[in-house]
MIRO-428829 format. One record per residue (C-alpha): residue number from 1; residue in three letters; x, y, z. Coordinates in steps of 0.001 Angstrom, whole numbers, plus 500000, padded with zeros to 6 digits. Example, Ala and Ser with C-alpha at 12.3 -4.5 7.8 and 13.67 -1.06 7.14 Angstrom:
% MIRO-428829
<koldren><n>1</n><res>Ala</res><east>512300</east><north>495500</north><up>507800</up></koldren>
<koldren><n>2</n><res>Ser</res><east>513670</east><north>498940</north><up>507140</up></koldren>
***
This chain:
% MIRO-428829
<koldren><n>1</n><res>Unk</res><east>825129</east><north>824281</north><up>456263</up></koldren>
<koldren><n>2</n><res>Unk</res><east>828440</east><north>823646</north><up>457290</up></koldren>
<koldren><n>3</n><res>Unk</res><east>829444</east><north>820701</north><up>459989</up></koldren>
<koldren><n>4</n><res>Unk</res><east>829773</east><north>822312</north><up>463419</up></koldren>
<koldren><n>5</n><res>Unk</res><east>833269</east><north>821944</north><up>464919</up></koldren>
<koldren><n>6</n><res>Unk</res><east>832225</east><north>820369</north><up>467271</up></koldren>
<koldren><n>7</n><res>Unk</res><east>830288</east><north>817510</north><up>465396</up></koldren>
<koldren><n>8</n><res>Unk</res><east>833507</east><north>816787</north><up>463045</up></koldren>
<koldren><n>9</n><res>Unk</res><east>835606</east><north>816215</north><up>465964</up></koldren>
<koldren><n>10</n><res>Unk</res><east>833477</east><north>813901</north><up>467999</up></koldren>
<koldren><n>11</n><res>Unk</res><east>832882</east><north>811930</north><up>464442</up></koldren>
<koldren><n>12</n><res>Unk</res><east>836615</east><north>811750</north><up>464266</up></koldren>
<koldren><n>13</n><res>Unk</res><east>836396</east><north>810820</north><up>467553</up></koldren>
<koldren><n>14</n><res>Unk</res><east>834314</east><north>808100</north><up>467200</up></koldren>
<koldren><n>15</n><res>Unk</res><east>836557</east><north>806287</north><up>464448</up></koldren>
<koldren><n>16</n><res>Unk</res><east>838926</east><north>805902</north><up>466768</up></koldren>
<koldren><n>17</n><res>Unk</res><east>837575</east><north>804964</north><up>469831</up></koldren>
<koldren><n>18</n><res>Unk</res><east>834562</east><north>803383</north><up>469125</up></koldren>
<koldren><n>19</n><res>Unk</res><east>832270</east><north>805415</north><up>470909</up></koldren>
<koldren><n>20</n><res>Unk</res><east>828417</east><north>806444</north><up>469159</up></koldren>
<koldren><n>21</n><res>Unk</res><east>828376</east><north>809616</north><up>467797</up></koldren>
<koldren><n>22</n><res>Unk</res><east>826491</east><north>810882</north><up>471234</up></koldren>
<koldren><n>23</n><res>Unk</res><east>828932</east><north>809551</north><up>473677</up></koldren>
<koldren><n>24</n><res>Unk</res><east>831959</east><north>810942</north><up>471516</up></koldren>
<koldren><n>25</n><res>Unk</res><east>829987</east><north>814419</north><up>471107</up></koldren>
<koldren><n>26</n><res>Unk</res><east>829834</east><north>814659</north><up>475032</up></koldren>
<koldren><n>27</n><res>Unk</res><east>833330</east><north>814063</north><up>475259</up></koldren>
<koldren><n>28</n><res>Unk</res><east>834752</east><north>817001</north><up>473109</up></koldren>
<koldren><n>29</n><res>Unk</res><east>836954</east><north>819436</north><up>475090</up></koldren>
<koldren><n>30</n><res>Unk</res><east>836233</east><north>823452</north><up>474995</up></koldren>
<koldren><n>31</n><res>Unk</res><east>838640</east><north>824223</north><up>472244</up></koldren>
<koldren><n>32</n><res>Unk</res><east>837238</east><north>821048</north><up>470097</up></koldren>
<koldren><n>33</n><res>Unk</res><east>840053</east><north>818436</north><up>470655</up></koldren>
<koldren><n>34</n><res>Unk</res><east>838889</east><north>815084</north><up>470788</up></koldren>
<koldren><n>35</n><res>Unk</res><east>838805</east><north>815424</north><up>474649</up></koldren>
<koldren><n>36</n><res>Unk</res><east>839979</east><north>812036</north><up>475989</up></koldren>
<koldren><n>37</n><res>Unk</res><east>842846</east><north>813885</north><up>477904</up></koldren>
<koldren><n>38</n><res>Unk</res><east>841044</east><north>816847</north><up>478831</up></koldren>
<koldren><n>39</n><res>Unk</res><east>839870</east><north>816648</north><up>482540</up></koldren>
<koldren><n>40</n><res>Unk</res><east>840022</east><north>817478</north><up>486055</up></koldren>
<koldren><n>41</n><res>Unk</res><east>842894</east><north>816779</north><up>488244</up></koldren>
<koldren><n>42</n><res>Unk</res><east>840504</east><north>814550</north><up>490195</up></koldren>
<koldren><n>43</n><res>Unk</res><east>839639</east><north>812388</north><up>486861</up></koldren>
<koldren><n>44</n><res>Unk</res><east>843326</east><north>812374</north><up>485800</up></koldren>
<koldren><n>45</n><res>Unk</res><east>843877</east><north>810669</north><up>489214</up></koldren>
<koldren><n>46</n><res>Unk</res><east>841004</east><north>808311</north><up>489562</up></koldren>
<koldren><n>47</n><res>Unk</res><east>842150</east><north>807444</north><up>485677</up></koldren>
<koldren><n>48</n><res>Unk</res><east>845935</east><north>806840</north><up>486833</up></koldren>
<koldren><n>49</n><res>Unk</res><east>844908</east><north>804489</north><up>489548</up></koldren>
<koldren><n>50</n><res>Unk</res><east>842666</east><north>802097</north><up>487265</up></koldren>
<koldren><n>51</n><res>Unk</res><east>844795</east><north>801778</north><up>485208</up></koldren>
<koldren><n>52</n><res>Unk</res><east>847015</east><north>800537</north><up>488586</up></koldren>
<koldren><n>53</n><res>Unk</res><east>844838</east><north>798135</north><up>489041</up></koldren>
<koldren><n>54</n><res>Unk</res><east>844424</east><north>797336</north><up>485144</up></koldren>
<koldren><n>55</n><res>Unk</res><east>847354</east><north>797156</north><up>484243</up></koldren>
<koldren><n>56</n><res>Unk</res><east>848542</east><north>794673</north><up>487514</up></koldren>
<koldren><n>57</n><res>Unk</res><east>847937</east><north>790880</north><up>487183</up></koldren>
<koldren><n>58</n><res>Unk</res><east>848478</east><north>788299</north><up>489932</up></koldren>
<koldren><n>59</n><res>Unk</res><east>848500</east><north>787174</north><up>493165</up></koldren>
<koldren><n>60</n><res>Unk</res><east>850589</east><north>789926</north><up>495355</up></koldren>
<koldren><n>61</n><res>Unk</res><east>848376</east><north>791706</north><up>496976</up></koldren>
<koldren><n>62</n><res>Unk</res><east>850178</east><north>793977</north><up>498978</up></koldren>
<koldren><n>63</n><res>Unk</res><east>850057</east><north>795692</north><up>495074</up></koldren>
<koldren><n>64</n><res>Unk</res><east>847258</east><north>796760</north><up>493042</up></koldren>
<koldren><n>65</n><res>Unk</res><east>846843</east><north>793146</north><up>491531</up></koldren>
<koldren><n>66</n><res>Unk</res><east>845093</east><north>792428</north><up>494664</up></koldren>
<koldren><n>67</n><res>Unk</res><east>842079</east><north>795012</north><up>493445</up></koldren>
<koldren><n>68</n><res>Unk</res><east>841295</east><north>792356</north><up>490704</up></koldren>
<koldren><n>69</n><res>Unk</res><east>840549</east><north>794723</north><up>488375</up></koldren>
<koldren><n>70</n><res>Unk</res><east>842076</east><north>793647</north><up>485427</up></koldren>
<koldren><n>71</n><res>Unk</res><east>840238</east><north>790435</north><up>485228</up></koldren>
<koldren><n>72</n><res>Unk</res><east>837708</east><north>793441</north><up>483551</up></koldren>
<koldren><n>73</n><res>Unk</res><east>840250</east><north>791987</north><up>480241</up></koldren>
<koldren><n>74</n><res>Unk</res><east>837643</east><north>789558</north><up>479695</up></koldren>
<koldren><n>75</n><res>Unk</res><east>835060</east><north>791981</north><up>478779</up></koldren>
<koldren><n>76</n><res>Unk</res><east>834556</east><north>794203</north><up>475999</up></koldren>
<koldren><n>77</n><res>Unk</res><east>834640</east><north>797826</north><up>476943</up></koldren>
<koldren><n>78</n><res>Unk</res><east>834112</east><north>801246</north><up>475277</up></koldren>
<koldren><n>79</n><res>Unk</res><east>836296</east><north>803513</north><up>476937</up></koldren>
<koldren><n>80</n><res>Unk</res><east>834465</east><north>807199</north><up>476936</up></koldren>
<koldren><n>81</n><res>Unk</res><east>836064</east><north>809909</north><up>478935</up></koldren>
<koldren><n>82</n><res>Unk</res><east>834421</east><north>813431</north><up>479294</up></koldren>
<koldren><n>83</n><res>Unk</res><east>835871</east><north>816331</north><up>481754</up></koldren>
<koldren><n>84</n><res>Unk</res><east>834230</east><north>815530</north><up>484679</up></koldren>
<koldren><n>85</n><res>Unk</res><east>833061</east><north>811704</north><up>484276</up></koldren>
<koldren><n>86</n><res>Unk</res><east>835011</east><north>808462</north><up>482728</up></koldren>
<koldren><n>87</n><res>Unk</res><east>832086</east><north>806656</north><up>481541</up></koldren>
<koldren><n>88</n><res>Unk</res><east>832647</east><north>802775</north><up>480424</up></koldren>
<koldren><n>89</n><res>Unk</res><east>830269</east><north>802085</north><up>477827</up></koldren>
<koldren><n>90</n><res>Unk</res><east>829298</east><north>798026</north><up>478122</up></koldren>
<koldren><n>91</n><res>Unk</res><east>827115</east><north>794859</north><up>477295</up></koldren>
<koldren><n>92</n><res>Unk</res><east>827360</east><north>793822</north><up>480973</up></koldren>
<koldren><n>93</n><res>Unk</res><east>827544</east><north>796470</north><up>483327</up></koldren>
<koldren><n>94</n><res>Unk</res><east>826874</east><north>794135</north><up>486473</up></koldren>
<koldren><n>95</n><res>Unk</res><east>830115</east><north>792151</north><up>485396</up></koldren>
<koldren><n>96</n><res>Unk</res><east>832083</east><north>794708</north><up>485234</up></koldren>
<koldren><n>97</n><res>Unk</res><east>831449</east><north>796837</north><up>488427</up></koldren>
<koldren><n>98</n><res>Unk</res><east>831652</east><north>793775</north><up>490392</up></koldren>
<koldren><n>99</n><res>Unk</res><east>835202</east><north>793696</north><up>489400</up></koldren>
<koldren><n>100</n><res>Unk</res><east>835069</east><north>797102</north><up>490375</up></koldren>
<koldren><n>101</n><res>Unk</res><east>833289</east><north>798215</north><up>493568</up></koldren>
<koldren><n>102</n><res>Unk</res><east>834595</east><north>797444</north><up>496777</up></koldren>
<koldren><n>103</n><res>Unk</res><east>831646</east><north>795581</north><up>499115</up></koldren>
<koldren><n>104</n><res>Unk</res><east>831503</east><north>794492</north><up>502628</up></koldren>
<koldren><n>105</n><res>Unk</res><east>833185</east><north>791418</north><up>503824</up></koldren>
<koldren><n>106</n><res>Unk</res><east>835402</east><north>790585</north><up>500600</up></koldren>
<koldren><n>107</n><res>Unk</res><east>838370</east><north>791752</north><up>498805</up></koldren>
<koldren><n>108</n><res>Unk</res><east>838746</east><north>793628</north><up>495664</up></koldren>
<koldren><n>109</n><res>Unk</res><east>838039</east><north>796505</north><up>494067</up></koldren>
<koldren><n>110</n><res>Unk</res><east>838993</east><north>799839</north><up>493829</up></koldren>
<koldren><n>111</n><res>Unk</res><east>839658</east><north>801577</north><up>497350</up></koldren>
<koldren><n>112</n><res>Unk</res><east>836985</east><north>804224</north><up>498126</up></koldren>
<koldren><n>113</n><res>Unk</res><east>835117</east><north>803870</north><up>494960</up></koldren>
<koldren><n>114</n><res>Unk</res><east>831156</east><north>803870</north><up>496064</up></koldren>
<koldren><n>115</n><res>Unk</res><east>827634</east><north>803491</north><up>494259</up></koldren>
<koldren><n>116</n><res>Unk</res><east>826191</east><north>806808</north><up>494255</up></koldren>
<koldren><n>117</n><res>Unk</res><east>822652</east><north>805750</north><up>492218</up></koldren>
<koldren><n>118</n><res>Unk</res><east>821691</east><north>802772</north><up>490253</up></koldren>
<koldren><n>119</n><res>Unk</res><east>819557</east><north>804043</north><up>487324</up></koldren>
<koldren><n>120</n><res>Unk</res><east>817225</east><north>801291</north><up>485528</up></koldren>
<koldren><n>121</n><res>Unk</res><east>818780</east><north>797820</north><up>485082</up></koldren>
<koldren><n>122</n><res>Unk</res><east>822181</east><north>798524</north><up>483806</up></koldren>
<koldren><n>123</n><res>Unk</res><east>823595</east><north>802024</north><up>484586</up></koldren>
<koldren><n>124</n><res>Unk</res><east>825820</east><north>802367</north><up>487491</up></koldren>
<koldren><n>125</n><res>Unk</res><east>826722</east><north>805941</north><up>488803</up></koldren>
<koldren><n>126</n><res>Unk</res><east>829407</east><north>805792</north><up>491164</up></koldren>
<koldren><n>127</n><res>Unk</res><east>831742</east><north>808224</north><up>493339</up></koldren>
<koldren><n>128</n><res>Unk</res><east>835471</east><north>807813</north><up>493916</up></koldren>
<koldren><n>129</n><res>Unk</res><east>835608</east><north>809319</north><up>497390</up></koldren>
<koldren><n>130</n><res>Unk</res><east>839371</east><north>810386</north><up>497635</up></koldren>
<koldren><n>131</n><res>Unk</res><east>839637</east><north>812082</north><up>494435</up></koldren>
<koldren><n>132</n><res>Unk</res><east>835624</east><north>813091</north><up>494782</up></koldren>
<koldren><n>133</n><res>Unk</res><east>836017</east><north>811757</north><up>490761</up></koldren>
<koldren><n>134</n><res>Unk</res><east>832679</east><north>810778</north><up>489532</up></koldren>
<koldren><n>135</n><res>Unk</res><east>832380</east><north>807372</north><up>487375</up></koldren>
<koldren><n>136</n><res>Unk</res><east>829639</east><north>805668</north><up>485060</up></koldren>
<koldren><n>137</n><res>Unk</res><east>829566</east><north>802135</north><up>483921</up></koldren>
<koldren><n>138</n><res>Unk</res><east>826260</east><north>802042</north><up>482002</up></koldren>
<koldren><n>139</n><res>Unk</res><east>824950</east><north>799277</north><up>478671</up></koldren>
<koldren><n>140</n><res>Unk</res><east>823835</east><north>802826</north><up>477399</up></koldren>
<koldren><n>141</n><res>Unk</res><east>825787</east><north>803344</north><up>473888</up></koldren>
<koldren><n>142</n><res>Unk</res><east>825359</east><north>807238</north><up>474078</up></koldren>
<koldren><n>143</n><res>Unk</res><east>826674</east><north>806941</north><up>478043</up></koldren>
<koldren><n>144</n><res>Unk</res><east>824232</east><north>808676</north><up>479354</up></koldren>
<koldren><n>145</n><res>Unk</res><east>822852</east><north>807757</north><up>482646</up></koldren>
<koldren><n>146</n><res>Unk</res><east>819179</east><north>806727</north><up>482047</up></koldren>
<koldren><n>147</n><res>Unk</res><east>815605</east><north>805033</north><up>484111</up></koldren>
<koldren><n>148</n><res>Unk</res><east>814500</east><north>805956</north><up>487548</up></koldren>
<koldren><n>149</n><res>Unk</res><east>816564</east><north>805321</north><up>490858</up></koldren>
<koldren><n>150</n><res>Unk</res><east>816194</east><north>801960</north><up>491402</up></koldren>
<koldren><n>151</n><res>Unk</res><east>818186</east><north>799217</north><up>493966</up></koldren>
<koldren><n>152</n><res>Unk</res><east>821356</east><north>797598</north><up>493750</up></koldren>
<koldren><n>153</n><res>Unk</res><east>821498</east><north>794121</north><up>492927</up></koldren>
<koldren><n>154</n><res>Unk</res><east>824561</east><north>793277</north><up>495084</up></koldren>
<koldren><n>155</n><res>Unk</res><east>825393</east><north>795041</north><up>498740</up></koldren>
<koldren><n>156</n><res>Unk</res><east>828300</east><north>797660</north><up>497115</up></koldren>
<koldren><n>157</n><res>Unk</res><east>829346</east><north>800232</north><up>499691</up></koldren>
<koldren><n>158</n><res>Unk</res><east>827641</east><north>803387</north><up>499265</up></koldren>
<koldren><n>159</n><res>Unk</res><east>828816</east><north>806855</north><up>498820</up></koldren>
<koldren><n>160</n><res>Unk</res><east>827489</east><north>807042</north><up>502957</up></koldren>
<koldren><n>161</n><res>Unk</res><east>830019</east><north>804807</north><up>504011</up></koldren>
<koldren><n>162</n><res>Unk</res><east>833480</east><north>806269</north><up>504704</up></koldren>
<koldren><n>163</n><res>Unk</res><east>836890</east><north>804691</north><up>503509</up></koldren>
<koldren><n>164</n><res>Unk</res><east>837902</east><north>801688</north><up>505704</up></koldren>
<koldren><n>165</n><res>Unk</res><east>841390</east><north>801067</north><up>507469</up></koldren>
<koldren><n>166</n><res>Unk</res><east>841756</east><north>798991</north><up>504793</up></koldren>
<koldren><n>167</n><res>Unk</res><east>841073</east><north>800618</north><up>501739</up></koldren>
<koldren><n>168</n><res>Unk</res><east>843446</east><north>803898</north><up>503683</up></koldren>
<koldren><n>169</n><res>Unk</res><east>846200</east><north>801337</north><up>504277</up></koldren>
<koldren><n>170</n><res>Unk</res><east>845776</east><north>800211</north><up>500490</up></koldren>
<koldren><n>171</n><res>Unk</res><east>845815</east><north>803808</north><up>498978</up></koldren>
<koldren><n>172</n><res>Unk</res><east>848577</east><north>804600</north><up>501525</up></koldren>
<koldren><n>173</n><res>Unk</res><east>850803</east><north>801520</north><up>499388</up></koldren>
<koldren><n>174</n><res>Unk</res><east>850260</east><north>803145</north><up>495918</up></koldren>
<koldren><n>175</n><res>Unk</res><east>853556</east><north>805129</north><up>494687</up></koldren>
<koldren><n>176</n><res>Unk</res><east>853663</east><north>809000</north><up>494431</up></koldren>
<koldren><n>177</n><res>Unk</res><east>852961</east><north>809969</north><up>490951</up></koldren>
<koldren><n>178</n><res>Unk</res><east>853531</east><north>813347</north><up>489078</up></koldren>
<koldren><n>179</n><res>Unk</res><east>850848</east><north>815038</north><up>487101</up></koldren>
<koldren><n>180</n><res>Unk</res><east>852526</east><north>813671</north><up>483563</up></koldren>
<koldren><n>181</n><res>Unk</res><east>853062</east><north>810268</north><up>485024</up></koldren>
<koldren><n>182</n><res>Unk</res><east>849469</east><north>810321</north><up>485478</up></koldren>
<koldren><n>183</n><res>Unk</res><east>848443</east><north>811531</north><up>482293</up></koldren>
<koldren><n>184</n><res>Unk</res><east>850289</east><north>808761</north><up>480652</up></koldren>
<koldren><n>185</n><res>Unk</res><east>849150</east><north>806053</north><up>482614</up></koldren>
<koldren><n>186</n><res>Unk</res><east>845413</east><north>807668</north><up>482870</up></koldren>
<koldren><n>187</n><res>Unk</res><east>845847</east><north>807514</north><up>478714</up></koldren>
<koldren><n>188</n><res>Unk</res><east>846199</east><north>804002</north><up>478716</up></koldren>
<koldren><n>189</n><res>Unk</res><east>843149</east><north>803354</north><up>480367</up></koldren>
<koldren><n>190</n><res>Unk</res><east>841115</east><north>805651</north><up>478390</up></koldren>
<koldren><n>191</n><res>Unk</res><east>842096</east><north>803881</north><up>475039</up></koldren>
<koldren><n>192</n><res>Unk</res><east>840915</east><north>800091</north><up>475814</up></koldren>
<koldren><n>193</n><res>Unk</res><east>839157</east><north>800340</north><up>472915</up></koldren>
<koldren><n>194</n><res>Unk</res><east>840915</east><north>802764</north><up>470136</up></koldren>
<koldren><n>195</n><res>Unk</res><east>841522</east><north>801216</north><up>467001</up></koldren>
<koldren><n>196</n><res>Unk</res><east>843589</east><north>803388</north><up>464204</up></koldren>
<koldren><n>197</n><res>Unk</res><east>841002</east><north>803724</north><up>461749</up></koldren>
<koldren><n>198</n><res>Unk</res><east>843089</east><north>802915</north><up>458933</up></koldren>
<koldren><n>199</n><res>Unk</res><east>843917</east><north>799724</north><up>460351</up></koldren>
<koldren><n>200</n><res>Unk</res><east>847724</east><north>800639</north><up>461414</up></koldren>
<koldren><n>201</n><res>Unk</res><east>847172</east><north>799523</north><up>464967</up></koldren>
<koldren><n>202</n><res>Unk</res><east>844416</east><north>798851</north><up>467289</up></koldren>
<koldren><n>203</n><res>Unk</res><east>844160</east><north>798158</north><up>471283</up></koldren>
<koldren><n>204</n><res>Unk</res><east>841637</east><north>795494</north><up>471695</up></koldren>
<koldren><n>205</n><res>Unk</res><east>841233</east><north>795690</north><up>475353</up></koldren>
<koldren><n>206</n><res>Unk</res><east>843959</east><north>793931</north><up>476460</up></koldren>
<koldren><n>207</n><res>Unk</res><east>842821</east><north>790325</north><up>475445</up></koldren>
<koldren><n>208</n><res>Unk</res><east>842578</east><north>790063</north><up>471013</up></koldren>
<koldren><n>209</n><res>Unk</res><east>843924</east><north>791779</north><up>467773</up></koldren>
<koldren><n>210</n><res>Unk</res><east>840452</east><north>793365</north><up>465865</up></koldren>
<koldren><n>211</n><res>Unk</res><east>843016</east><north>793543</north><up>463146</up></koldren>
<koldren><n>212</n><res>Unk</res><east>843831</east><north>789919</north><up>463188</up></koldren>
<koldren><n>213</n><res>Unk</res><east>847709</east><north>790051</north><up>462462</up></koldren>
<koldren><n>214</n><res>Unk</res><east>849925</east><north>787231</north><up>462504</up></koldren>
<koldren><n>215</n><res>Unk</res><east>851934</east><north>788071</north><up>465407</up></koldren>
<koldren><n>216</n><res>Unk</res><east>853748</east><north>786273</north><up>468661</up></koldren>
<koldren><n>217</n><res>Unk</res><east>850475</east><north>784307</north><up>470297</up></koldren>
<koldren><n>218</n><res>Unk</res><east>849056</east><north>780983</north><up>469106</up></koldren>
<koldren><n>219</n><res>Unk</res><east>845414</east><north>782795</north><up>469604</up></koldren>
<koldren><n>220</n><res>Unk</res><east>843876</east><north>786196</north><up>468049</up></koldren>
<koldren><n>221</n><res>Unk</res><east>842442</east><north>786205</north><up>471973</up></koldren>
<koldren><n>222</n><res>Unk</res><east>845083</east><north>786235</north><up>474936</up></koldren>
<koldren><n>223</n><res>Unk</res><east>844737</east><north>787495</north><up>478372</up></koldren>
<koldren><n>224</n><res>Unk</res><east>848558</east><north>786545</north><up>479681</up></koldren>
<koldren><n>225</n><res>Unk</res><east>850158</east><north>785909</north><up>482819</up></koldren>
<koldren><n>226</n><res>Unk</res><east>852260</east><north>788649</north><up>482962</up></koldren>
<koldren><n>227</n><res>Unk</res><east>851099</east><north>792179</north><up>483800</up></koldren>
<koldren><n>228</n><res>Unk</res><east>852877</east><north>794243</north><up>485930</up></koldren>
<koldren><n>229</n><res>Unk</res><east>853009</east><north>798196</north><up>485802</up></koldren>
<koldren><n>230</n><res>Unk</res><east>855318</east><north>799620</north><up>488757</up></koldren>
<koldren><n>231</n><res>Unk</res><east>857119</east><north>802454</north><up>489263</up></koldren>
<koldren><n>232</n><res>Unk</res><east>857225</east><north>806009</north><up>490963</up></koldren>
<koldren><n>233</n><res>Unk</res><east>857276</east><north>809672</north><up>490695</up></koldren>
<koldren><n>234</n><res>Unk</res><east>858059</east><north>810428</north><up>486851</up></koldren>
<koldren><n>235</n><res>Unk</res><east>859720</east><north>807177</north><up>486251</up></koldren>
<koldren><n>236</n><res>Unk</res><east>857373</east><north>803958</north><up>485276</up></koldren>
<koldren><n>237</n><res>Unk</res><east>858030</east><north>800519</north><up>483397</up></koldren>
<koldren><n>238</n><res>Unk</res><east>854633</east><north>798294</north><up>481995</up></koldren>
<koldren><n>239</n><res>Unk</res><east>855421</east><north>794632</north><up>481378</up></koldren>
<koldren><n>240</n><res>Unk</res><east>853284</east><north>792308</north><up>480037</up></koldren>
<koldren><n>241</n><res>Unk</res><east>852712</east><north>789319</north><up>477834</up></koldren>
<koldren><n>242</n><res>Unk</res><east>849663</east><north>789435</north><up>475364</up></koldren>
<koldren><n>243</n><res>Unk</res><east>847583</east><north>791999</north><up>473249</up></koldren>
<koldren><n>244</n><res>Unk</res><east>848315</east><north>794557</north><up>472836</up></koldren>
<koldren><n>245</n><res>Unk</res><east>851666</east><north>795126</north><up>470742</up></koldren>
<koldren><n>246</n><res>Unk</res><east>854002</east><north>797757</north><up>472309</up></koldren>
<koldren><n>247</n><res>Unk</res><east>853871</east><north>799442</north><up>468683</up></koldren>
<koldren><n>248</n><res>Unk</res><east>850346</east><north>799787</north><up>468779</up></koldren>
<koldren><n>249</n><res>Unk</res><east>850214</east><north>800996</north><up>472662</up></koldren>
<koldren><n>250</n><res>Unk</res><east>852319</east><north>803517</north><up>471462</up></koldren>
<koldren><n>251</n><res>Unk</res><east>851236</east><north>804422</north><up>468666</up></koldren>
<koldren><n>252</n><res>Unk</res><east>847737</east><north>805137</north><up>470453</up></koldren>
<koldren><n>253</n><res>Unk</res><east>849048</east><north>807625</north><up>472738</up></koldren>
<koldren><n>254</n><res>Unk</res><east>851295</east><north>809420</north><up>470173</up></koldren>
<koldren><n>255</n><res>Unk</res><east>848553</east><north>809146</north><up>467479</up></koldren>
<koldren><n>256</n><res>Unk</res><east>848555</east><north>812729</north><up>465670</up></koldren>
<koldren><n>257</n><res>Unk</res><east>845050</east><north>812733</north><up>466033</up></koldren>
<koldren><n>258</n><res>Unk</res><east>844102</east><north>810414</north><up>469122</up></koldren>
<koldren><n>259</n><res>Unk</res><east>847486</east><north>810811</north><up>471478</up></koldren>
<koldren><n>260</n><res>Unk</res><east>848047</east><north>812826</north><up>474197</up></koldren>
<koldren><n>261</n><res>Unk</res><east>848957</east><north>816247</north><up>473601</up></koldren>
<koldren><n>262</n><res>Unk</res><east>852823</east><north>816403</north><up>473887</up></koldren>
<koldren><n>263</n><res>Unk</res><east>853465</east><north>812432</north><up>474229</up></koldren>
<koldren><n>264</n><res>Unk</res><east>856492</east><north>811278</north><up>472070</up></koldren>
<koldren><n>265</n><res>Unk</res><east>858028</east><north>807580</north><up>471784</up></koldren>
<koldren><n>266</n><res>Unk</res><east>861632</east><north>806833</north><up>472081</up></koldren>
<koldren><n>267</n><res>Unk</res><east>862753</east><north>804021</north><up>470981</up></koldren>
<koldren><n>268</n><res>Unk</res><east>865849</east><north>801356</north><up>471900</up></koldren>
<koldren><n>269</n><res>Unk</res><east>866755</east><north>797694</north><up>470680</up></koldren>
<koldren><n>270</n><res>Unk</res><east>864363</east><north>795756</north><up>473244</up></koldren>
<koldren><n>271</n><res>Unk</res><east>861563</east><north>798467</north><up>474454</up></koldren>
<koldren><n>272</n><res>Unk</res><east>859818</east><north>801323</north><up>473753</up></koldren>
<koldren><n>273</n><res>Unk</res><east>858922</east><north>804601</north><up>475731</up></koldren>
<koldren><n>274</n><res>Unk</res><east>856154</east><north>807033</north><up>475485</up></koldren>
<koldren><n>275</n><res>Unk</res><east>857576</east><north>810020</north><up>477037</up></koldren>
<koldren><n>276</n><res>Unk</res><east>855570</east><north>813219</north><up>478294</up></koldren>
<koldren><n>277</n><res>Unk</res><east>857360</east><north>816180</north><up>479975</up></koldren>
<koldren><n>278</n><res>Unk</res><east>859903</east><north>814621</north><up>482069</up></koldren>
<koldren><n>279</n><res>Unk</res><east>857647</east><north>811425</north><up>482645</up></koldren>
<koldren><n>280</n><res>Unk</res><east>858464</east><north>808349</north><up>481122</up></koldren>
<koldren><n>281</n><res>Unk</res><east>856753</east><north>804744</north><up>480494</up></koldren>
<koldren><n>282</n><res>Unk</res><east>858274</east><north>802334</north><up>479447</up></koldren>
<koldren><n>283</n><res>Unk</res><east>856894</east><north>799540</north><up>477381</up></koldren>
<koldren><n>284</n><res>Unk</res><east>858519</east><north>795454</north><up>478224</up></koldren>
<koldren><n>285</n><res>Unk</res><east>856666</east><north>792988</north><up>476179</up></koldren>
<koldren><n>286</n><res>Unk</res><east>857768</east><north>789656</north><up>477789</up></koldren>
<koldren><n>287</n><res>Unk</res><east>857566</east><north>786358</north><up>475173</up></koldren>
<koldren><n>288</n><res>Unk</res><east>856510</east><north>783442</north><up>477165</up></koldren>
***
């Protein structure tokens, strides 16, 4: 019997991103893309405003550095978007969503995201309450939530506890962005962990080459100092200093096969852009 449709794209999928067969089938959109662009306005934005925080390193923070979320560099994570859930597919789930949940009486994380259940030991479900965006972090490899309800081990806010003056004044700070502008910066974030399966380019989460090219750093593992993504409406500039190459960041959202439906690259002597619509981001990799 012939391969279902839907089973060749999420093993295409897969190749790319990383994912399990399972997580990448779940993923698939309606008309059998491979789905990582496909969602709800309310994903697109939750999506556009980790990679905010992502994509921001150091120590102002009046800006999305101060959300500390891209010390999540350090980990390896399995980016797997679906329609109505980003699910981040990881060894150490605890790690990571205490980069990421915001909890009483400290700094950090992103505003108005709250546990909605803790399943078993390692599966966090949580709810973004000002895009009502749902989010996973589980140690799963299909990304599906599994085990009963069970107790937090720290004291994250829950989805019972309303945004603070804080976490308003914080998403008040964050520049207007149009729908493309999010879909390009949302696109970053959801390939972390692509890897051209031919080897061309590959992502490496920010911190190492999995292809192991000689290249500009001393190490095949590099977190940087520089990390800075700014901008506003359709207009945006990324800057940064270590893994990935702007060639391969490009090259994952353009991909034939992988990109994001519409995305081009322009390129000039000293940068490259990934265009979509009238939206624009430009890539500035800074040699130390």
């Amino acid at each position: 019997m012939p391969e279902s449709q839907r089973n060749m794209a999420a093993r295409t999928r897969a190749l790319y991103t990383g994912e399990k067969f399972a997580a990448a089938k779940t993923g698939i959109a309606r008309d059998h893309s491979v789905g990582l662009d496909a969602c709800s306005p309310g994903q697109r934005e939750l999506r556009a405003l980790l990679a905010l925080g992502l994509l921001n390193r150091g120590y102002d923070y009046s800006t999305p550095a101060g959300w500390r979320i891209a010390a999540l560099s350090a980990y390896t994570i399995t980016a797997s978007p679906r329609f109505n859930r980003l699910v981040l597919i990881t060894d150490v789930p605890h790690n990571v969503v205490d980069y990421l949940l915001p909890e009483p009486n400290r700094a950090g994380g992103l505003p108005g995201l709250r546990v909605e259940e803790h399943r078993g030991y390692g599966t966090y479900i949580m709810r973004h309450l000002p895009t009502d965006a749902q989010f996973v972090v589980t140690d799963n490899p299909s990304g599906k939530p599994v085990g009963a309800r069970s107790d937090s081990y720290v004291d994250f806010f829950t989805v019972t506890t309303p945004l603070t003056p804080d976490e308003l004044e914080q998403l008040a700070r964050v520049p207007h962005m149009t729908e493309h502008a999010q879909c390009l910066l949302a696109g970053v974030l959801c390939r972390i962990s692509a890897r051209d399966p031919r080897s061309r380019w590959a992502i490496g989460n920010w911190f190492h080459d999995p292809l192991r090219r000689r290249g500009w750093f001393d190490s095949d593992r590099s977190f940087g100092e520089i990390r800075k993504l700014h901008g506003t409406g359709d207009n945006w500039e990324l800057q940064w200093d270590s893994y990935p190459y702007p060639d391969d960041l490009a090259a994952s959202m353009t991909d034939p096969v992988i990109g994001i439906p519409g995305s081009k690259t322009v390129s000039a002597h000293d940068h490259l852009t990934v265009t979509l619509g009238n939206a624009s981001l430009r890539l500035l990799l800074r040699r130390a």
